[in-house]
Structure formats: C-alpha cells, structure tokens
C-alpha positions in Angstrom: 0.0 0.0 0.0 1.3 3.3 -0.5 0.2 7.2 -0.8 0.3 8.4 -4.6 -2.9 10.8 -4.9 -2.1 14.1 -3.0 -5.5 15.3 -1.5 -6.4 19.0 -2.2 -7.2 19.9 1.4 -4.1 21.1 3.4 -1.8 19.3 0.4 1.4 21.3 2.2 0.9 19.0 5.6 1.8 15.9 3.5 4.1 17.8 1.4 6.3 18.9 4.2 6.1 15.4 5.5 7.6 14.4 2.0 10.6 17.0 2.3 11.3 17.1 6.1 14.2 14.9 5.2 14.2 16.8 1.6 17.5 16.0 -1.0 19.3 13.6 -0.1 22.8 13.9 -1.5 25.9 11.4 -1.5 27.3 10.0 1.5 29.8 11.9 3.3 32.9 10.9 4.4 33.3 12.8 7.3 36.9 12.6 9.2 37.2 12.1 13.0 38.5 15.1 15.3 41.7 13.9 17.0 39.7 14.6 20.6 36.5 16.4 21.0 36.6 19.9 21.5 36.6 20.5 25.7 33.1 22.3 25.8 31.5 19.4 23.3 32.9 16.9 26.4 31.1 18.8 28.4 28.1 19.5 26.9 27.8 15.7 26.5 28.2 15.3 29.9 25.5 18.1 31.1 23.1 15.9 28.8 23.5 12.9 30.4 23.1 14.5 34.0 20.0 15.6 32.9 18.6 12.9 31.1 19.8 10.6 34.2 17.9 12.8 36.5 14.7 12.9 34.4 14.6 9.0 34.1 15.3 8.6 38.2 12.9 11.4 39.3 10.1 12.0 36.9 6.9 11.2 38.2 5.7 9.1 35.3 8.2 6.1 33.8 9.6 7.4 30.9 11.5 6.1 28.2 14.4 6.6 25.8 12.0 6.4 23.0 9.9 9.3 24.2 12.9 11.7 25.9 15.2 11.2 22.9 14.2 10.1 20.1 10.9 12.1 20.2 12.3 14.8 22.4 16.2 15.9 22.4 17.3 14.9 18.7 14.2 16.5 17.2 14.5 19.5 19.4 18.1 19.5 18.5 17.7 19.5 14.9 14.6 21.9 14.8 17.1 25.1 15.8 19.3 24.0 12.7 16.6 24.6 9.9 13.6 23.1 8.6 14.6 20.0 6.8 17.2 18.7 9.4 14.9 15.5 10.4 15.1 12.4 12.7 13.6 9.3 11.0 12.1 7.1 13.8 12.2 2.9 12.8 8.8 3.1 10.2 9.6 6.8 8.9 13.3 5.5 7.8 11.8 2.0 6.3 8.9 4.2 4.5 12.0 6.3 2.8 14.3 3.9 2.0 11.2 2.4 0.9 10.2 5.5 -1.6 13.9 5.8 -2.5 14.2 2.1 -3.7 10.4 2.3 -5.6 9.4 -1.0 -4.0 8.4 -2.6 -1.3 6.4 -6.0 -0.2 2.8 -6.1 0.4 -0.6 -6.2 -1.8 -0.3 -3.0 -3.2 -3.3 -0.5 -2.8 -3.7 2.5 -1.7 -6.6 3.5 1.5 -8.2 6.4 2.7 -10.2 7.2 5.8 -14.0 7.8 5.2 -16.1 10.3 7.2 -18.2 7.4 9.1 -14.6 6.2 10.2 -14.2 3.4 8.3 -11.4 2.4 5.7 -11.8 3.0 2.0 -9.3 1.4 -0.6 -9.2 4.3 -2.6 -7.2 2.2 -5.9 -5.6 -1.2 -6.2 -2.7 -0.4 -8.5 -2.6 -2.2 -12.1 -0.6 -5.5 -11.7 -0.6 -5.6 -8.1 -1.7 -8.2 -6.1 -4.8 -6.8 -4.9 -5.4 -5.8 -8.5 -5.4 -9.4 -9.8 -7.4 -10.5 -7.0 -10.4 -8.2 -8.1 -10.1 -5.6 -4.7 -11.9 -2.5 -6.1 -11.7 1.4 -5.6 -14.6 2.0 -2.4 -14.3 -1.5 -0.9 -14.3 -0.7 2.8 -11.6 -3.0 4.7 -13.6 -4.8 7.5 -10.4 -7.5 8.7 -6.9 -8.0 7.7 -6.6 -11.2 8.8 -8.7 -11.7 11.2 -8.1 -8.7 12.7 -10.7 -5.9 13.0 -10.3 -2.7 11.3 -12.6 -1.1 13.5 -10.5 1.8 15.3 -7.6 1.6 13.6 -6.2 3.9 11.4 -4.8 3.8 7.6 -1.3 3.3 9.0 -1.9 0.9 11.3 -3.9 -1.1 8.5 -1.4 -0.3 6.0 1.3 -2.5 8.7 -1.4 -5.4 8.2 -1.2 -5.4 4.5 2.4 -5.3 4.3 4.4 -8.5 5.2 6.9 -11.0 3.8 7.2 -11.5 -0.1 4.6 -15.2 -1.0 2.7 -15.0 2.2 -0.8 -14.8 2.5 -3.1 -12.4 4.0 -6.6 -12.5 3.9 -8.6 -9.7 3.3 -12.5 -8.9 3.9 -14.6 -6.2 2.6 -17.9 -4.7 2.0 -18.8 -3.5 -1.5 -21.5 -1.3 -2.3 -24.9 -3.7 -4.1 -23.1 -7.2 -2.4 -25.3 -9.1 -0.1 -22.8 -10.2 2.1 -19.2 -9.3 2.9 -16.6 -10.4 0.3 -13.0 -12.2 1.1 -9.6 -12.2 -1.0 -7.2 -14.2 0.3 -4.0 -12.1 -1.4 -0.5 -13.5 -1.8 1.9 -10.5 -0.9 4.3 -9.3 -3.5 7.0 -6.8 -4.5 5.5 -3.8 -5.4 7.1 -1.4 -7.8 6.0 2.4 -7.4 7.0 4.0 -10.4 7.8 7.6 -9.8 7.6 8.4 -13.7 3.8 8.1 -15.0 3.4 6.5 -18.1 4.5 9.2 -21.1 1.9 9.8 -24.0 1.5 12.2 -26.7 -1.1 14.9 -25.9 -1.7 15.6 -29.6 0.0 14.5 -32.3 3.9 14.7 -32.0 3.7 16.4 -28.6 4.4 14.2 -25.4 3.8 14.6 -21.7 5.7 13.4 -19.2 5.1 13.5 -15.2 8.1 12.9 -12.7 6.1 12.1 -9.3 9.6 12.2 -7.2 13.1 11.6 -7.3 13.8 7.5 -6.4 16.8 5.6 -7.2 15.1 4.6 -11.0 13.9 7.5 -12.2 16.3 8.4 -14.9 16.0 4.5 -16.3 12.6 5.3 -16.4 12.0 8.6 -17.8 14.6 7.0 -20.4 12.2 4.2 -21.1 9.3 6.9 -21.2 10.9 8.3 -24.1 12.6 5.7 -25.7 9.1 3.8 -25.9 7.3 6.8 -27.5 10.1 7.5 -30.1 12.0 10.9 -28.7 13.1 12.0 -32.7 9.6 12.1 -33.0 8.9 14.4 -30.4 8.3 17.9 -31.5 7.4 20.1 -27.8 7.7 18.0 -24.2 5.8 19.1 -21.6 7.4 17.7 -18.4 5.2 18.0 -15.4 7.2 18.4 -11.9 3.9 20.1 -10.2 4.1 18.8 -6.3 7.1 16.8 -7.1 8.5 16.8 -3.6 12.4 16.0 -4.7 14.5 13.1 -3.3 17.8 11.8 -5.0 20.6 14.3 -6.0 21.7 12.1 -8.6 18.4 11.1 -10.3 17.7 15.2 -10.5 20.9 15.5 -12.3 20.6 12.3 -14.1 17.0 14.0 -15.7 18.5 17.1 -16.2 21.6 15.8 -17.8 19.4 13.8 -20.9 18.0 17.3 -22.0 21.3 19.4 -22.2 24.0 19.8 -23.9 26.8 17.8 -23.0 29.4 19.5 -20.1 26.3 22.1 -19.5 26.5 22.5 -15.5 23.2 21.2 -14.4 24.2 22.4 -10.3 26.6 23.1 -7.7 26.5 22.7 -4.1 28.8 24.1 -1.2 28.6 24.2 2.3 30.8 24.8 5.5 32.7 21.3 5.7 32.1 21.0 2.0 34.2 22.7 -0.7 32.1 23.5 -4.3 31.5 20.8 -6.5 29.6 21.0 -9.5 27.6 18.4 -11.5 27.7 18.6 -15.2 25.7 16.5 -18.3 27.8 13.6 -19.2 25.8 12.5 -21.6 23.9 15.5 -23.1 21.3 15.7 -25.2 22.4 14.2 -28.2 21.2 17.1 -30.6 18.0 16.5 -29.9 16.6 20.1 -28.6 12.9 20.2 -29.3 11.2 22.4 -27.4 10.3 21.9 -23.5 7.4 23.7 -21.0 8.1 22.3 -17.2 5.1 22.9 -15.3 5.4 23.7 -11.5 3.6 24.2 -8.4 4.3 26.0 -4.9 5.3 22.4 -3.6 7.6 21.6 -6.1 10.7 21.4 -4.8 14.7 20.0 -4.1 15.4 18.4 -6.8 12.3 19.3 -9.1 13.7 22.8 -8.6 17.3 22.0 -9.6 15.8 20.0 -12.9 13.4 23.4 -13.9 16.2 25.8 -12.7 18.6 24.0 -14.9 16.2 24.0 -17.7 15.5 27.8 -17.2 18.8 29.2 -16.9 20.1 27.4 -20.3 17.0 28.8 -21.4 16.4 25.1 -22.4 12.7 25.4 -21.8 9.9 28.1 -20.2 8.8 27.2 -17.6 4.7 27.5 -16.3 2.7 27.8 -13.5 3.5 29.3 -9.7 7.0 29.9 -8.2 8.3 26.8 -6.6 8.9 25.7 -2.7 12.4 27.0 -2.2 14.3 23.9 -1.0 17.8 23.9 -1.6 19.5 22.5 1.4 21.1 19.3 0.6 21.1 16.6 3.3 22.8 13.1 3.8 21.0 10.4 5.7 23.1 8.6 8.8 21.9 5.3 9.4 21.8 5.0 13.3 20.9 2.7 16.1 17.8 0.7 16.4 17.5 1.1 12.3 16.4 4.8 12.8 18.1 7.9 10.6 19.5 11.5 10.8 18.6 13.6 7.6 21.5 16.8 8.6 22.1 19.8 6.3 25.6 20.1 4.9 25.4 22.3 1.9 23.5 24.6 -0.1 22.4 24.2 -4.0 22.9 27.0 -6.2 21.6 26.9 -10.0 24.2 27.2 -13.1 23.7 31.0 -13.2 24.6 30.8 -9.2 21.2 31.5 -8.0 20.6 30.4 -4.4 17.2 28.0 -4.5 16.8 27.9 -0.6 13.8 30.3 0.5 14.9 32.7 3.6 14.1 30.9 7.4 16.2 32.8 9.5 13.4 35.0 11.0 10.2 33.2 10.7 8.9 30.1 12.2 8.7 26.5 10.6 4.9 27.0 10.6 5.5 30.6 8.8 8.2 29.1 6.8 5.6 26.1 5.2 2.5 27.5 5.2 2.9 31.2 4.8 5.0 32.2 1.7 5.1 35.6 -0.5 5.4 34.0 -3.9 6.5 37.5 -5.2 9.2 38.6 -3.4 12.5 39.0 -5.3 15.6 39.0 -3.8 17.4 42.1 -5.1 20.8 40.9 -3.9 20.5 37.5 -6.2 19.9 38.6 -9.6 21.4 36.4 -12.4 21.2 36.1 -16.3 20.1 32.7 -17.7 22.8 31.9 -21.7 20.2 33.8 -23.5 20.5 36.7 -21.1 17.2 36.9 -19.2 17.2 38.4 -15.6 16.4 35.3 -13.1 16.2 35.6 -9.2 17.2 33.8 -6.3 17.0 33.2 -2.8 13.1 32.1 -3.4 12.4 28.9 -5.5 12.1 29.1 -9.2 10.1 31.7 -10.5 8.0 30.7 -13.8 8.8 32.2 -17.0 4.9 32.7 -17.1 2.5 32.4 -14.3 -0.8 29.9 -14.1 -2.9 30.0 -11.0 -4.6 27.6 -10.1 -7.8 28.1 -8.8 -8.8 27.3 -4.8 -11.2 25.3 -4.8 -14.2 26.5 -3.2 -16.6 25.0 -0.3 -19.1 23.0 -2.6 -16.0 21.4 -4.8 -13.8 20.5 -1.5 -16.8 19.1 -0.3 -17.2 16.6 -3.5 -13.1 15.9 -3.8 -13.6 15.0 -0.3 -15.8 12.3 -0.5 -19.2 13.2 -2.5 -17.9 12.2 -6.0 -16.3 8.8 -4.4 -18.9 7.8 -2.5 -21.3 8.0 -6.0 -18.6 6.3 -8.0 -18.9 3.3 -5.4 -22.3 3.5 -5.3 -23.0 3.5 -8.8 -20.6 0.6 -9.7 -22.5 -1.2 -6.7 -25.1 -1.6 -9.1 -23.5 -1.1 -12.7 -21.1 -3.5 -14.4 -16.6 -2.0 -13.3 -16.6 -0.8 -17.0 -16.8 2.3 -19.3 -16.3 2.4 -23.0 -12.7 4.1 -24.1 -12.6 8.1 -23.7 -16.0 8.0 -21.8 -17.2 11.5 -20.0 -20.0 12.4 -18.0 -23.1 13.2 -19.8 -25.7 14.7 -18.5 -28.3 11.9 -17.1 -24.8 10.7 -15.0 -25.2 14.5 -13.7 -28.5 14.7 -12.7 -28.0 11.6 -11.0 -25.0 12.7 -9.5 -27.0 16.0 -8.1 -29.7 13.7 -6.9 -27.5 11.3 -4.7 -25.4 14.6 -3.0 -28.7 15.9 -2.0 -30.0 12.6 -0.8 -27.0 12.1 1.2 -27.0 15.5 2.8 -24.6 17.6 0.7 -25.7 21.3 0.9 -26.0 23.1 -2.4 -27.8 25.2 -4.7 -28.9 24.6 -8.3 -26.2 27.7 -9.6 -24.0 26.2 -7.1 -24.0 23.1 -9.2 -24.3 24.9 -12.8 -21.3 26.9 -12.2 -19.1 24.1 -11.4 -20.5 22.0 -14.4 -17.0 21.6 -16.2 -14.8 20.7 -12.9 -17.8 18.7 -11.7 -17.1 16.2 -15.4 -13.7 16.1 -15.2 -13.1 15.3 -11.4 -16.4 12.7 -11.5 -14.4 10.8 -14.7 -11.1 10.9 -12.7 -12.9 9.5 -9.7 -14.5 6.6 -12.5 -12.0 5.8 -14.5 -9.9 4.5 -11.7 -12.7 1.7 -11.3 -13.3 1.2 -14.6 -10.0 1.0 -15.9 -7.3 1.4 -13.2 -5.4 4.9 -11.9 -3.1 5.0 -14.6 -5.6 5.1 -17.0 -7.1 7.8 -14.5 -4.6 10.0 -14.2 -3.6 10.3 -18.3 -7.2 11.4 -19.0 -7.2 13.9 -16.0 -3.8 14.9 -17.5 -5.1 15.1 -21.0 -8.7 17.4 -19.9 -5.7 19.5 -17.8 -6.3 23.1 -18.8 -2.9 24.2 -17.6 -1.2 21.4 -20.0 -3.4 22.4 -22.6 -1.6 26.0 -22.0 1.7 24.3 -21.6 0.8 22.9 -25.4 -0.1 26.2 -26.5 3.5 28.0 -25.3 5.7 25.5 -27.3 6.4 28.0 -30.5 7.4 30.5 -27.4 9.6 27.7 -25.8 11.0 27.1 -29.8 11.6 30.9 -30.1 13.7 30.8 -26.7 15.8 28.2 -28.2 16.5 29.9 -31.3 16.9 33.4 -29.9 19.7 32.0 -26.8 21.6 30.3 -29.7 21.6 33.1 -31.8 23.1 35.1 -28.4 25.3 32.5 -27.3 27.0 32.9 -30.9 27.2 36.1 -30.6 28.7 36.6 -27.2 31.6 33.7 -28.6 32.6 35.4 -31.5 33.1 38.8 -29.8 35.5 37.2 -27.6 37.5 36.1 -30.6 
C-alpha cells in the first residue's frame, strides 16, 4: 500500500512530511576530530546528568523512545533549519522504501472515510490486490482476522504489508453485495514508479510527469521516451507540479538527458564541504525540441534543480507558480535501532549561481511552510540565464509565465472529499466495473450525481451546481476511471482534460523561439571574444 494521490485539502501538511528529510545527496565521508573539543565533552556530559535525573525522578516512567528520540534529537535539529529531520524505525523503512520504488505487500492504496471506516481508494494495475479483483470504495472490515474497527490507515497499512509469497486475507464490503466479500492475497513486491506513463497529448507532442526523485527515475524517464520514439517528439511538456524532490543524482541524471553535454546542471557548497559542480555527461544528443516544465508552490529539491537547470540554459519556459524553495542538501546517517538522521551540509545554487533555498532565519517553521510571498524578489540575487534573461534567487524558481490555479471552493472541496467517491462506489455497486474508451459524464450521469449529493445531505444550490458543471465532469471521470479502468488510466485522461497542459501545449512556439533566440546570443557573445 502506498500514498500516490495528493488530496487537495491542506496538500502542504503531506508535502512537508515528503521533504522534512528533503534532497538527499551522497554520502559523506566525514573525518574524526583527533579529541573532541573540551566544551562538546562537556556539553555531552550536562546531557546525560539531565537525562539521568529525568529517568530517576520524573513522576511518570519514561522512556528513551519518548525523551530522545521524540524529544532531544528532534528538538536538537529543529534550531538547525527546517529539513534537518530524525527518522524514527517506520519513517526511515517508509523512505528507503520510496527511495528504492518497491516494497512488499498487496499494493493498494486507503483512505479514511467520514463514518470512520477504511476505503481502498485504488488497487494499483498488476498488483496483487489488482489481480485479485479488490476494487476502488471497498471498505476494509479485517486483515486477517483482525478488525479494522479503530484503527487507522497506517496501522492497516502494517497489516497489508508482510513477507514476499505470504498470504493475508482480506474482507470487505462492497456497495450492491449481499454479504461481505474475502480475498485471500499473496503479498508481493510492489514497484512504485515515480515516472507516469508518457503519452502524446496531440500528435507529436508528449507529456511526461516525474512524481519524485527514487533511485530509478532516470532509467525510467529514459524508457518513457525511448518507448514513444524521442526524434519524433516535436514540444515535451514535463510535469514536476508537487514533485516533492528526493535523489541528487536522479535530478541530475534528468536534467543531464536534455542538455547539452558538459552544460553544468548544479553546484553545491557548504561549510565542511568545498564547491563541486555536476555537469551533463551524456547531453542531449542534438535533440533540442522544445520543453514547457510545469510547476507548483510544492515543487521542490530536486524538481527545482531539474526546472532551474532547464530555465537558466533557457532550455525550456517554464509554467505555472513559483516553486517551494528547498535547496539544502542533506545526507542520511543510518543510526541505532535502524532509525536515521537527515542533517544539512550544503546549499544548492543553480548554473547561473542562483541560491534556491527560501529565507528561514526569521520566521517560524509553521510561517516558513505554510505562509509564503510567492512574489518577493531578492534584489541581492539577480542572475542572467545563456540567453541573457534576468532570473532571481533566494526564493524557488520563478515561472517564466505564471498559471494560477484556482482554490477550490466549499461545494467542490466538499465533492473531492468524499461526495464524487462515494457516487462512484455507489453507482458501480449496481452497474457492471466498465466504461467504453474516452468515456465522460453526460448529462443523465449528472442529474443523477446531483440527486445522490442531495439525498445524502450535501448542501448546495442549483447555480451552485451549474457553475461548477466543467470541474464537476472532469473530477467525477477521474474519480470513475480509476474503477473502470485502473489509476493510470485515471490520471492520463485527467492529464489530457488539464487546462494548464493544454496551456503548456499552446506555449511551445514560445519555448521554440527561446531556443533559437539563446543560440543566436550564445553565438554572438563567442565570437566577440574572438
């Protein structure tokens, strides 16, 4: 089981979750002081006196679990910055886990329903629980025996998960079936891709979504492309909107296929670390067809070095809202007890030396995730991209042309929530798991859509409903297809109805005319230094 859909409500809780540990460089080889330092002896020393005294004299037993590793090393590292992190035992399995792309259980992703039950909100194609017939709205009653009642998705998603070829049997209740329904499911490896499945939004234009930075994603952005045929490829638009980063190399690695070869993609520096730069050893090839990245506001660590790259080689435009501002660079420590310590050793800077990290020195972490001025420039870090475009840092990467995206309002949160699942798994209780090829809402499957909200208590009005008519079609199929076919098949039609990639489409003679115009400059500049 695993967490692919981002919800729409608070997305920047989970998204902070995603990047506490944030971009996880190399290893360092760190050398050992001769002798500590006098005052680190005895600091050391004033920390055991007080932890000795707290375990002897509190009034409650306490343990090392909660004074330690909930209390002094996450106290410790929360007066460094926001991304230092302490992995507990699950939190450093779950990233290794989202690092590797795989892990063993039956491969489906659950939800929590208002009434407090479980949900499997989509088996994913191939899996286990795919094969088996486990359906999108099922609600988990027992995991092997055990009751679900009270427990929440994580400690269901522990159930699920287990050895690689051992059973676990699985009951649920399905919308139109008499009686409960059991699977007995034979746990597997599950592969999480963290490249969607590349197709051409029209005719030789391709789209391309990176979902995060794991140890495979250059082999399979590479695949992406090689199985659509890249020298037929005439605009890219590569989508890195909430891409939450992850592996230094694999940014680089992305980066490096689309530009020229010995371009530098980004450096890094730090206090204990001298400069190094990363550079395309492969290159592009000659292939230099035009690119649009789209980005979000929680874009960011190594989505923000691949789109900063792209910008300041004027490589591609990129669309949408000015990105997170993550550029601290950490290394994971494996430690005791198979726990982890994410620390901060270096900055990233962008080929034209832009800074990418966002300003924390004087705000809280709260203030620092959830309260951001998207259009504050940093007048100190002003760069020029090869074609000689101002760029800032010091603030994420600003778009070369800004889409907002709409907040939603109270009747749509209140359908993405729950209203237009709950219909999906009620009409499939009583209609056959299938829709014919590019099927859409028409409008009977609306007016029966607005008679089961209001049935089950959804407050509207009539304008309410007409107003939202459009988003209302393409969230409902979204919510559909992923019965009727699976969620890839979901997420390429939502991708295809996207009005922001339709944009993206729309800019590639721009994104051609950049291209042309920083060659034409690049020229210049070399042969007035002749």
């Amino acid at each position: 089981m695993a967490r692919r859909r981002s919800l729409f409500l608070l997305p920047v809780i989970v998204f902070a979750c995603s990047i506490a540990g944030g971009f996880y460089g190399p290893k360092l080889e760190v050398a050992s002081a001769a002798a500590a330092s006098e005052d680190l002896d005895n600091d050391v020393r004033n920390f055991g006196k007080v932890l000795s005294l707290v375990e002897a004299n509190f009034a409650d037993k306490v343990s090392a679990d909660k004074t330690v590793y909930k209390g002094a090393i996450p106290g410790m590292l929360r007066t460094l910055d926001p991304h230092s992190s302490f992995f507990d035992a699950r939190e450093y399995q779950l990233m290794r886990e989202e690092q590797k792309g795989h892990y063993y259980g039956v491969g489906m992703q659950v939800g929590p329903q208002p009434n407090g039950k479980t949900a499997v909100k989509a088996p994913f194609p191939g899996s286990p629980a795919y094969k088996a017939g486990i359906r999108p709205g099922d609600i988990l009653v027992s995991v092997n025996d055990k009751s679900t009642e009270g427990l929440n998705t994580t400690e269901i998603a522990d159930l699920l998960r287990g050895p690689r070829g051992t059973p676990v049997k699985i009951v649920i209740s399905r919308e139109g079936a008499p009686d409960y329904l059991t699977f007995t499911v034979v746990r597997d490896e599950i592969s999480r891709k963290s490249v969607q499945d590349a197709f051409w939004i029209k005719p030789g234009y391709a789209y391309l979504k990176i979902l995060s930075f794991g140890e495979t994603t250059g082999r399979e952005m590479e695949d992406n492309l090689k199985r659509l045929g890249e020298n037929s490829i005439k605009g890219l638009v590569l989508d890195l909107r909430e891409n939450p980063g992850g592996l230094l190399n694999q940014g680089v690695a992305v980066a490096d296929h689309f530009l020229a070869k010995n371009a530098l993609i980004v450096s890094h520096r730090g206090r204990s670390a001298p400069e190094k730069a990363f550079v395309a050893e492969h290159g592009n090839h000659g292939r230099e067809y035009p690119m649009v990245v789209l980005v979000n506001r929680y874009s960011a660590s190594a989505a923000e070095i691949v789109s900063g790259a792209l910008q300041d080689h004027d490589r591609a435009l990129i669309l949408g809202e000015t990105t997170f501002g993550k550029g601290l660079v950490q290394t994971v420590y494996p430690l005791s007890d198979n726990t982890g310590l994410a620390l901060t050793w270096a900055h990233f800077y962008t080929p034209s030396g832009r800074l990418i990290q966002r300003d924390y020195s004087k705000k809280s972490f709260y203030e620092y995730y959830f309260h951001r001025d998207e259009n504050a420039l940093n007048p100190v870090d002003v760069k020029m991209t090869e074609g000689g475009r101002t760029v800032y840092g010091g603030g994420g990467i600003r778009p070369d042309e800004k889409y907002e995206t709409v907040k939603l309002d109270r009747f749509q949160v209140e359908l993405y929530r729950n209203g237009l699942f709950n219909f999906t798994r009620s009409y499939f209780g009583t209609h056959p798991a299938s829709l014919p090829k590019a099927w859409m809402p028409d409008d009977q499957m609306l007016v029966d859509l607005k008679s089961y909200l209001k049935s089950h208590g959804t407050v509207f009005t009539d304008a309410d409903f007409d107003r939202n008519r459009d988003w209302i079609k393409r969230y409902l199929a979204k919510e559909m297809y992923t019965t009727a076919f699976n969620v890839e098949e979901s997420d390429a039609m939502f991708a295809r109805t996207d009005p922001e990639v339709e944009k993206a489409v729309d800019m590639m003679p721009k994104a051609s005319a950049l291209l042309e115009s920083a060659k034409k400059i690049i020229v210049q500049r070399m042969n007035g230094q002749r």
